[in-house]
C-alpha positions as CSV (number, residue, x, y, z in Angstrom):
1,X,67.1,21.2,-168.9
2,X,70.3,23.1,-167.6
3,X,70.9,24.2,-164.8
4,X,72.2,27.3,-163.4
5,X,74.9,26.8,-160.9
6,X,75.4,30.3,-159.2
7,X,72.7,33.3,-158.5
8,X,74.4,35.6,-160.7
9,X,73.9,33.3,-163.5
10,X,70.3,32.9,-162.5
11,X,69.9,36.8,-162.4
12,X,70.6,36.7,-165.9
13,X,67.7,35.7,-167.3
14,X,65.4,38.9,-166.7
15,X,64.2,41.3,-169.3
16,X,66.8,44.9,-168.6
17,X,63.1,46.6,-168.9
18,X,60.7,44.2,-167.4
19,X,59.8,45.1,-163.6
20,X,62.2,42.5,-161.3
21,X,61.3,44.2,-157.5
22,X,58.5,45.8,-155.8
23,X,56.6,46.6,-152.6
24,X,54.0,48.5,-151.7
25,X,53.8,51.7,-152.2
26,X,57.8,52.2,-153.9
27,X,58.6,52.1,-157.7
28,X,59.6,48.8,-159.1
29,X,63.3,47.8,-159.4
30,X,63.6,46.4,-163.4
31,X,66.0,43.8,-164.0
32,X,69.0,45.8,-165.0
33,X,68.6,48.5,-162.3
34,X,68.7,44.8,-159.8
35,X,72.0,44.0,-161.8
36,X,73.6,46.5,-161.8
37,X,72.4,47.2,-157.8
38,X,74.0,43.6,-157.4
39,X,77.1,44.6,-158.9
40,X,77.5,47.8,-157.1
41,X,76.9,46.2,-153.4
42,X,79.5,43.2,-154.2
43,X,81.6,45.7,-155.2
44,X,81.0,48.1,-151.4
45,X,81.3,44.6,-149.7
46,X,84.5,43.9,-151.3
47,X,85.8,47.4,-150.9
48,X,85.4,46.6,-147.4
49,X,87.2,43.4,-147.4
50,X,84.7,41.1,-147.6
51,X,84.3,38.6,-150.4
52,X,84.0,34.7,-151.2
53,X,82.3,32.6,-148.4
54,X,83.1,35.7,-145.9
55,X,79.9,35.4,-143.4
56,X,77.6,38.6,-143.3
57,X,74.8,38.4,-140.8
58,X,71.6,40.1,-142.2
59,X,69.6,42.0,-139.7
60,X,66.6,43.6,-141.7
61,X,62.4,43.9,-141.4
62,X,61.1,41.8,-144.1
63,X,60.9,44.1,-147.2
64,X,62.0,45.0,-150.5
65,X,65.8,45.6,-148.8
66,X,65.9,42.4,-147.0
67,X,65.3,40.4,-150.5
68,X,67.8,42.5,-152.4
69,X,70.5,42.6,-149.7
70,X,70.0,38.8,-149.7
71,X,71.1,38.5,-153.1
72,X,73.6,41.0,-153.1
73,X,75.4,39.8,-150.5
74,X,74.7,35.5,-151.9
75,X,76.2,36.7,-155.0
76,X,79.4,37.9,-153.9
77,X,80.0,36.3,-150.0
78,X,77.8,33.9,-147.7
79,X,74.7,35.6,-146.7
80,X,73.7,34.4,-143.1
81,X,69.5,36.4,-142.7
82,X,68.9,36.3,-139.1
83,X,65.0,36.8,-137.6
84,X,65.0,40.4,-136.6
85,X,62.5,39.8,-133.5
86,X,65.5,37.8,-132.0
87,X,66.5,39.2,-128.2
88,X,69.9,39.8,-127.1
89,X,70.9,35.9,-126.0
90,X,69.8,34.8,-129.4
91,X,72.0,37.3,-131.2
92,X,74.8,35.9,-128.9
93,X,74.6,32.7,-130.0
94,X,73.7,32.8,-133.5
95,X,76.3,35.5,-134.5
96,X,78.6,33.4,-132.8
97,X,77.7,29.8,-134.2
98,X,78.2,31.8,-137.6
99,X,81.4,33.0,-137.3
100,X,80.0,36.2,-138.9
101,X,82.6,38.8,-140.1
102,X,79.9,41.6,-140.9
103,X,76.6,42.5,-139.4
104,X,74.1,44.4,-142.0
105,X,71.3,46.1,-140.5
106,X,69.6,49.3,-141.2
107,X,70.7,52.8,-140.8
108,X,69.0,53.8,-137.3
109,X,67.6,50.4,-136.4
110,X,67.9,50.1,-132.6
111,X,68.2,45.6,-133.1
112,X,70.3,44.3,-130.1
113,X,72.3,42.6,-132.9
114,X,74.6,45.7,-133.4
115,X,75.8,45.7,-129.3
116,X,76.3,41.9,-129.8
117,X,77.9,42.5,-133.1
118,X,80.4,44.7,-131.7
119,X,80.9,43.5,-128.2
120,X,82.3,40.6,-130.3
121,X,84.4,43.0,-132.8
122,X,82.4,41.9,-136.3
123,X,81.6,44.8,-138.4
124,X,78.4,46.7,-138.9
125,X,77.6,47.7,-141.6
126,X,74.8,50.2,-142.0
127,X,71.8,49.6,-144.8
128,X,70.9,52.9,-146.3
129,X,67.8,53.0,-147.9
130,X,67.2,54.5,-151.9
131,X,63.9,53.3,-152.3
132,X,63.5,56.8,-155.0
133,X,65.9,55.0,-157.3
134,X,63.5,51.8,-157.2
135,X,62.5,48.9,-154.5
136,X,65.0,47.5,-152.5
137,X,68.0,49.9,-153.8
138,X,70.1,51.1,-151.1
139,X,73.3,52.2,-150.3
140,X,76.3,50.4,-147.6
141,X,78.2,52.4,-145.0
142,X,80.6,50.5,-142.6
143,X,80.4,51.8,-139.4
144,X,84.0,53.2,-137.5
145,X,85.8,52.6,-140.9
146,X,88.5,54.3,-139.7
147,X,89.6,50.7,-137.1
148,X,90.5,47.2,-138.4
149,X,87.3,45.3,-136.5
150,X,86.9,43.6,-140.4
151,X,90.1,41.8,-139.7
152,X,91.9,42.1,-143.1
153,X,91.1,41.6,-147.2
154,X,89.6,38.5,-148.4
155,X,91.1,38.5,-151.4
156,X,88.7,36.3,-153.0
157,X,86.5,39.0,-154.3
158,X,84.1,39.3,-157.2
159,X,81.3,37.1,-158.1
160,X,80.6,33.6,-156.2
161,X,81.3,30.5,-157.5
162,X,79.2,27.1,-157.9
163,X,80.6,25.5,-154.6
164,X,80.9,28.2,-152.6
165,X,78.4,28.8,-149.6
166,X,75.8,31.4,-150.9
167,X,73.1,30.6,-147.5
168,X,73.8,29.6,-144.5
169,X,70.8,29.0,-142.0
170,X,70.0,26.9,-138.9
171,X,67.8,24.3,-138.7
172,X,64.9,25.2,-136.0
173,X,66.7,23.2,-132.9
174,X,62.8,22.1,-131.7
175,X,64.3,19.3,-130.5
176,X,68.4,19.6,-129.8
177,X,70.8,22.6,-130.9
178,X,70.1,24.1,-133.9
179,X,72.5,22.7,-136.8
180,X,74.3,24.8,-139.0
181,X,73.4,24.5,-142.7
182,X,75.9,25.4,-145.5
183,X,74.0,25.8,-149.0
184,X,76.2,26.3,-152.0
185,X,75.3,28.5,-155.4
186,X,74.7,25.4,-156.7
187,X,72.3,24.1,-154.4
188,X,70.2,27.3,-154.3
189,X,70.3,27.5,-157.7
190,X,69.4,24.5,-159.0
191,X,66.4,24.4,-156.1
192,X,65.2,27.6,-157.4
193,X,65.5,26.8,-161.0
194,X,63.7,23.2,-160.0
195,X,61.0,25.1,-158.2
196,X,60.2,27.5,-161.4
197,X,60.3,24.3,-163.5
198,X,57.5,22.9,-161.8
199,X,55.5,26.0,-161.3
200,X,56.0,26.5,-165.1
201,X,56.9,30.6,-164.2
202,X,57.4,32.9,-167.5
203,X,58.6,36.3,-167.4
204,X,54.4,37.4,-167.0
205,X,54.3,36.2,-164.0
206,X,54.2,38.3,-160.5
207,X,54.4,36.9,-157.1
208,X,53.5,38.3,-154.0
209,X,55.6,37.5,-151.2
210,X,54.6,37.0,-147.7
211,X,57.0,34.8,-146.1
212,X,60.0,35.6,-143.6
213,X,63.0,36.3,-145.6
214,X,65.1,34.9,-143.1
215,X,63.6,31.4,-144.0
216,X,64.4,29.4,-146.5
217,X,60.9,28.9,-148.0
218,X,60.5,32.6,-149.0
219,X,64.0,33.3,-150.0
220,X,64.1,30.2,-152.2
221,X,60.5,30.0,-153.3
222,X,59.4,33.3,-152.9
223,X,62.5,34.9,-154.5
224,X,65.0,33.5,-156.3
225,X,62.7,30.7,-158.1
226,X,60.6,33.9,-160.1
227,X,63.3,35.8,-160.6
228,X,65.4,32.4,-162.4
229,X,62.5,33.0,-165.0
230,X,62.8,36.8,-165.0
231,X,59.4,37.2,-163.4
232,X,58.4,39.6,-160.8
233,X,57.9,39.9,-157.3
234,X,56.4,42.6,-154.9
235,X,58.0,42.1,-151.4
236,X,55.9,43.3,-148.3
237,X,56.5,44.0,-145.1
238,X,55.8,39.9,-144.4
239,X,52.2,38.6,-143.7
240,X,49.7,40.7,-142.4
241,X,45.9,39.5,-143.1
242,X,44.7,42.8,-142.5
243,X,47.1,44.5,-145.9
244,X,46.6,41.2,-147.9
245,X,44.1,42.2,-150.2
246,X,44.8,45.9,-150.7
247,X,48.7,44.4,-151.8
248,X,46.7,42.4,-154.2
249,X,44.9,45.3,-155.6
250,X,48.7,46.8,-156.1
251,X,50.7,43.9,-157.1
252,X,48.2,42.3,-159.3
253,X,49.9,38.9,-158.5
254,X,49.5,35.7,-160.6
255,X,50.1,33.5,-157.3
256,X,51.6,33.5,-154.0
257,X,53.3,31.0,-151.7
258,X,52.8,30.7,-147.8
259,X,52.7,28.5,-144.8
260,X,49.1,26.4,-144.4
261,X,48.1,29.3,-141.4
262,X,49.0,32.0,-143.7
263,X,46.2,31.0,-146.0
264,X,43.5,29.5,-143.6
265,X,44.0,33.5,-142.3
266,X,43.7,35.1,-146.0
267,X,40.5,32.7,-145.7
268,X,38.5,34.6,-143.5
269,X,38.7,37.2,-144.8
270,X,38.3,36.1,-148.4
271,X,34.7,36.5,-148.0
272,X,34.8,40.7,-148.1
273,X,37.4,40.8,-151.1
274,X,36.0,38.6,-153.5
275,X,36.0,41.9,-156.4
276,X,39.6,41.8,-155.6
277,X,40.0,38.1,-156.3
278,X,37.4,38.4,-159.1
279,X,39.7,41.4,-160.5
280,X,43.2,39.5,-160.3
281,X,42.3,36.0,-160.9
282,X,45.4,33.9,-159.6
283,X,47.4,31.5,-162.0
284,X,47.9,28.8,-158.7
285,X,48.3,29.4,-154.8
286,X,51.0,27.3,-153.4
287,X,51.6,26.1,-149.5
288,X,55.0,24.4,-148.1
289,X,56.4,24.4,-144.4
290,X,53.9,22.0,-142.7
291,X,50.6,20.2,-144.0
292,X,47.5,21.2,-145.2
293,X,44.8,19.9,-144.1
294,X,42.2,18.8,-147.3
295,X,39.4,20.5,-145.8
296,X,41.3,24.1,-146.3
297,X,43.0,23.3,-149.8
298,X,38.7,22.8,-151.1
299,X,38.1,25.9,-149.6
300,X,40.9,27.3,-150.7
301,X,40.3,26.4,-154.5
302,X,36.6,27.1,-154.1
303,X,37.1,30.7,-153.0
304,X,40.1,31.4,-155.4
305,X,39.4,29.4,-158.4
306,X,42.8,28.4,-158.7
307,X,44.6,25.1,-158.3
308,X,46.0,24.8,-154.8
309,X,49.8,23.3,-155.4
310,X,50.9,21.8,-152.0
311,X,54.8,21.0,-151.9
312,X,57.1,20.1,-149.4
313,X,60.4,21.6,-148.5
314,X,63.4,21.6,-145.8
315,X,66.0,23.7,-145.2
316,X,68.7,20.8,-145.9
317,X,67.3,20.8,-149.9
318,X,67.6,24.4,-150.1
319,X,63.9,24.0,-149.9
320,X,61.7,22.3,-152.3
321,X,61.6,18.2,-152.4
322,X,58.6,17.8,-153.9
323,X,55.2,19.0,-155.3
324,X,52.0,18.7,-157.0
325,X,51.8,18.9,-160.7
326,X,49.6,21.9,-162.2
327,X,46.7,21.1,-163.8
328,X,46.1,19.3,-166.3
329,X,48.6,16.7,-164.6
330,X,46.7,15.3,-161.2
331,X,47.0,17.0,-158.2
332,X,46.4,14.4,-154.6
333,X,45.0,16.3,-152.0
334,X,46.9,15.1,-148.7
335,X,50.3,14.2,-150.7
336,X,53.1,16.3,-151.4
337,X,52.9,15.4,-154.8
338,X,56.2,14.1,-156.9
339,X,59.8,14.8,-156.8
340,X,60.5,17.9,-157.9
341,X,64.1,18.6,-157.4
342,X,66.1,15.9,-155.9
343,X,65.4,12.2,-156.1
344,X,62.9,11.2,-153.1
345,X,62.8,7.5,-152.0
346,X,61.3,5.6,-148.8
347,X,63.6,3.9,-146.9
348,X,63.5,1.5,-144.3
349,X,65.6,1.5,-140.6
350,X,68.3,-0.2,-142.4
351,X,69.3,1.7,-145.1
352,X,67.3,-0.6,-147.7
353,X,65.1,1.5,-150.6
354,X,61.6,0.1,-150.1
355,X,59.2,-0.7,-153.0
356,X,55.7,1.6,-153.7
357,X,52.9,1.5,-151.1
358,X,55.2,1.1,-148.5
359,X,55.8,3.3,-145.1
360,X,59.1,4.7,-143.9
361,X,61.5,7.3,-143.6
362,X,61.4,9.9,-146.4
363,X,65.1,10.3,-148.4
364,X,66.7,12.4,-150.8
365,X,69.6,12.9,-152.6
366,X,70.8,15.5,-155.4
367,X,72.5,18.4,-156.1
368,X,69.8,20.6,-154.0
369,X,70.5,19.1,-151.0
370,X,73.5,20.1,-148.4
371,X,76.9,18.2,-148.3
372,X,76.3,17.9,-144.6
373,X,75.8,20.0,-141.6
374,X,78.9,22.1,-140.2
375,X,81.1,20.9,-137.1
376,X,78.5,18.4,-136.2
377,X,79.8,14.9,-137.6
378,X,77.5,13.0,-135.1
379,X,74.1,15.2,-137.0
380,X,76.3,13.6,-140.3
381,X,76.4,10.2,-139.3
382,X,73.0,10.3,-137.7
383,X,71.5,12.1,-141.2
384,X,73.5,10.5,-144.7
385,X,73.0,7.0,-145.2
386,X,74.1,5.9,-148.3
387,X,74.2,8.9,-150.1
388,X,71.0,9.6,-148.6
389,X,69.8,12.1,-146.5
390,X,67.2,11.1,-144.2
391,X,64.3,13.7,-143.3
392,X,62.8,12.6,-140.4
393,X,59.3,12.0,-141.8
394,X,57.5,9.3,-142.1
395,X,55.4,8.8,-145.4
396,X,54.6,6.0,-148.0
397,X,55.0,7.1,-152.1
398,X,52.6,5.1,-154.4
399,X,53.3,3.6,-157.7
400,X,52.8,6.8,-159.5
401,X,55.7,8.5,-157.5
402,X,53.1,10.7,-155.3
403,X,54.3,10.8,-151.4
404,X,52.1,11.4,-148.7
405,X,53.7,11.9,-145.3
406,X,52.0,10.1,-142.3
407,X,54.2,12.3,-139.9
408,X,57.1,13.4,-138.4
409,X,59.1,10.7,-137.0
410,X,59.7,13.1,-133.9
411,X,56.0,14.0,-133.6
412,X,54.5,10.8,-133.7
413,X,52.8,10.3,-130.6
414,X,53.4,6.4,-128.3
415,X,50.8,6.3,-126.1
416,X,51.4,2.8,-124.7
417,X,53.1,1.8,-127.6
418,X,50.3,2.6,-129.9
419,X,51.9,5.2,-132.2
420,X,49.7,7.8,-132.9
421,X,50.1,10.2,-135.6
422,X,49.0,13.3,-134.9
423,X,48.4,14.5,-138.7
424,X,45.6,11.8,-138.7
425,X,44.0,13.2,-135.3
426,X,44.1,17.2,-137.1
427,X,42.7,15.6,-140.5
428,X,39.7,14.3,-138.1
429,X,39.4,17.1,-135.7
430,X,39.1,19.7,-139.0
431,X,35.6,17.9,-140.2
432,X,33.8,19.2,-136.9
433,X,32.0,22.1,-138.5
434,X,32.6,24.5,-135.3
435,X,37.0,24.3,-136.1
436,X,38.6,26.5,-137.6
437,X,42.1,25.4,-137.2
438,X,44.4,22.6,-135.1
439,X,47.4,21.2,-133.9
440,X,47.7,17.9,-132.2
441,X,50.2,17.0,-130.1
442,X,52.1,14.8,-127.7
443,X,51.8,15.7,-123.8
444,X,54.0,13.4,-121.4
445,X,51.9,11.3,-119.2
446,X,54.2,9.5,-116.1
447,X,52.1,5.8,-117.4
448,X,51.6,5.8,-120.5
449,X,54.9,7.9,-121.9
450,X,52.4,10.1,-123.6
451,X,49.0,10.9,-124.1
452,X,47.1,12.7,-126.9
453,X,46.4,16.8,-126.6
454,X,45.3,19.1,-129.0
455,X,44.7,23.2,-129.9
456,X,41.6,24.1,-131.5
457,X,40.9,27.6,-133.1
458,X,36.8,27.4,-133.1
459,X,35.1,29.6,-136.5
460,X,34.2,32.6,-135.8
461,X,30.4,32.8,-134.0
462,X,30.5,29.1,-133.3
463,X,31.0,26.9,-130.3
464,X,31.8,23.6,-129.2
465,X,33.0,22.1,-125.7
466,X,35.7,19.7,-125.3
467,X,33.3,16.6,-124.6
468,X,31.8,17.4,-128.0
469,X,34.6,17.9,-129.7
470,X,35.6,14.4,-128.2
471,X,32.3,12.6,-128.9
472,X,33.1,13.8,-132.2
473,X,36.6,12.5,-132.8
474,X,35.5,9.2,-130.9
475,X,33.2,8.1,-133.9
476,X,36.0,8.3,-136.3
477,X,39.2,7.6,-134.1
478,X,40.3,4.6,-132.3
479,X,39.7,5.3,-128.7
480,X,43.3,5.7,-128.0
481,X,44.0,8.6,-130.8
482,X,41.0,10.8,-129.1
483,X,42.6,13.6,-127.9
484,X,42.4,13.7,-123.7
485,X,43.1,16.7,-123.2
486,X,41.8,19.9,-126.0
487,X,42.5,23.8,-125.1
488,X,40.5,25.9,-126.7
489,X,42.6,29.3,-128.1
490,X,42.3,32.2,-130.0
491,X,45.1,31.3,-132.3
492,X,47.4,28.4,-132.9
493,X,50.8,28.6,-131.2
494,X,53.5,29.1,-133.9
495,X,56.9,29.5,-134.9
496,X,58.8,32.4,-136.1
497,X,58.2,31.1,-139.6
498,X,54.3,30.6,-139.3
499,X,54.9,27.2,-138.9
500,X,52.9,25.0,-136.6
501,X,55.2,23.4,-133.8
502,X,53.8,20.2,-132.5
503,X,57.6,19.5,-130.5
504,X,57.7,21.4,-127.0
505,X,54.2,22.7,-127.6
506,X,52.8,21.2,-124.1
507,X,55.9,22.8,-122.4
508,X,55.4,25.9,-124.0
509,X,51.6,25.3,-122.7
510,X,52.5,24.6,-119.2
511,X,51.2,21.0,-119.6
512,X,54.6,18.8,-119.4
């Protein structure tokens, strides 16, 4: 199968009549309305002076607007989507580390990006709104167009090509400074195009999208993999439990993608929509970002009656790595499933492929996956091996190509020297009937170097006290991988993203 190598050739392949973007509440954008929108911001960006791998900053609430800008701006510059809900010092440093020439946020919006932004003379560019002409239109003003802030022409204007940067993002920094990732058209598009290959999307299908659009699991997965195959996809305002079902009632979605807390949410309450989910019956749900735990994926596909398709994804591969086959193909609950994008192998600590069945670091290599991080040639020599790049998980792949990972190779917990993953503790901890959710993690003990802890989220009208929780664990767990310490919580600590954090969670708990 070819490949497309840039976005605007993956924009080709929609229907000019069939329905491309939506959102709640707006009229859908068809494909040649998004074309032609595409055409006519590359064209305001370049009559600014901005073109080819020029750096635009994207400041926007997640919505129909954030995912077209997005492409717009991929298509004809380097698009650099920045979380919204950052605060002033986070604005400093990011629109710094970028080397941003332009700043797009919307008309109005009072984001401390724009005093950043022009404290450090990059343009602003102001986001108009036109939802009447169809979701996610809008129009581009630059601010005080009348002063050289933009700092002269690129000349380089029109559309992208393959190896120029269409995304750049930063890795989370959990555990150092956050890395700088450059993605090329031609590793977002053939990760997108890899990603509706093994999701099998067809022009009928409609997504729903939930996820940040300043991460690269929704921008990849959630739009530019459905829109390869000229399907549809509503964009909302990002994940609310509350709105989930009455978008479904509106979008009439086929599937969705989210993060594994995303969906144990939409699981509670599953229970008071089931006419809804009767009424839209869902081609496959699909999670990435972090693991799910077995327990949720059977209650998942119980309540939906639809395959659940777990994958796994990094920024660095311009998301997707691998995936579970749909039906009728087998689908492992607790694996990742098979490669589906770039090659995946286990390797060991010095550099040597190991055969099936056998545990070590996770690799990849393909035309997904980034040429290396930027200005950081320690991160490069520290992450390529080979022609590899190393993930930092840990995992074993069987004979039949399906990967399971065992953990993160920063999470694993050394109690002692017993290393302790803390994937195994959450898959145990989930089987008490009273837990609704968990994370487990490291907390530093002076002794030992670290001892066990975990979060629990208990159902809702059930209880359970830390000894029994304990008691529990202790007739399936070695006594060294029972948690010694469990806090009790209303909700899982998380990420901007959703994503469960297991690094820095007991200094963010006050227990380090």
């Amino acid at each position: 199968m070819t490949r497309c190598t840039t976005l605007p050739e993956l924009l080709s392949a929609g229907n000019d009549n069939a329905p491309a973007v939506g959102a709640p509440g707006l009229p859908d954008l068809n494909y040649k309305g998004l074309r032609g929108h595409i055409v006519h911001t590359v064209a305001a960006l370049n009559s600014f002076g901005i073109g080819r791998n020029d750096r635009v900053a994207i400041v926007l609430r997640n919505g129909p607007e954030m995912g077209t800008a997005f492409i717009a701006v991929a298509c004809g510059a380097t698009a650099a989507p920045l979380n919204p809900a950052y605060r002033t010092d986070e604005f400093e440093f990011y629109l710094s580390d970028l080397h941003a020439r332009a700043l797009i946020v919307e008309a109005g919006s009072d984001t401390p990006a724009v005093a950043v932004a022009e404290k450090r003379d990059i343009a602003v560019i102001d986001l108009i709104p036109t939802p009447q002409l169809g979701a996610g239109t809008f129009d581009l003003k630059l601010r005080g167009a009348t002063r050289h802030g933009i700092g002269g022409y690129n000349k380089l204007g029109g559309w992208a090509q393959a190896d120029d940067i269409a995304l750049i993002l930063h890795t989370s920094g959990t555990t150092s400074r956050p890395k700088i990732v450059p993605l090329s058209q031609r590793n977002v598009a053939v990760s997108a195009g890899s990603i509706a290959e093994s999701l099998q999307f067809t022009d009928a299908d409609r997504g729903l999208n939930i996820m940040p659009l300043f991460h690269i699991h929704g921008l990849i997965a959630g739009l530019l993999a459905p829109f390869s195959a000229g399907a549809y996809v509503c964009c909302t305002p990002g994940f609310n439990a509350l709105k989930f079902f009455g978008w479904m009632d509106e979008a009439k979605p086929t599937w969705y993608t989210a993060v594994p807390t995303m969906h144990q949410t939409i699981l509670t309450r599953a229970d008071k929509n089931q006419g809804i989910i009767a009424k839209y019956p869902l081609r496959f749900l699909r999670s990435s970002s972090s693991s799910m735990p077995t327990q949720v994926i059977r209650e998942l596909e119980e309540t939906f009656k639809a395959p659940l398709i777990e994958a796994y994804g990094m920024t660095e591969a311009a998301h997707q790595m691998c995936s579970n086959p749909l039906p009728p193909k087998q689908r492992k609950p607790g694996s990742v499933g098979i490669a589906a994008g770039p090659e995946v192998a286990i390797m060991d600590e010095s550099g040597k492929i190991l055969p099936p069945n056998s545990t070590g670091e996770i690799v990849i290599r393909g035309a997904n996956v980034t040429a290396g991080y930027e200005n950081n040639p320690k991160a490069n020599a520290e992450n390529f091996i080979n022609g590899w790049f190393r993930t930092g998980d840990q995992g074993v792949m069987d004979s039949g190509g399906y990967v399971t990972i065992t953990g993160r190779l920063k999470e694993i917990i050394n109690r002692g020297g017993e290393k302790i993953s803390p994937r195994e503790v959450d898959e145990v901890l989930m089987d008490h009937p009273a837990v609704l959710q968990v994370v487990t993690f490291g907390i530093p003990h002076d002794k030992l170097g670290e001892e066990v802890g975990a979060v629990i989220v208990l159902r809702e009208g059930r209880q359970a006290t830390e000894r029994e929780v304990r008691d529990f664990a202790a007739t399936r767990l070695a006594d060294f991988k029972v948690p010694k310490k469990i806090l009790f919580m209303a909700e899982i600590p998380k990420g901007a993203t959703g994503k469960l954090q297991r690094i820095g969670l007991a200094q963010k708990l006050g227990l380090a």
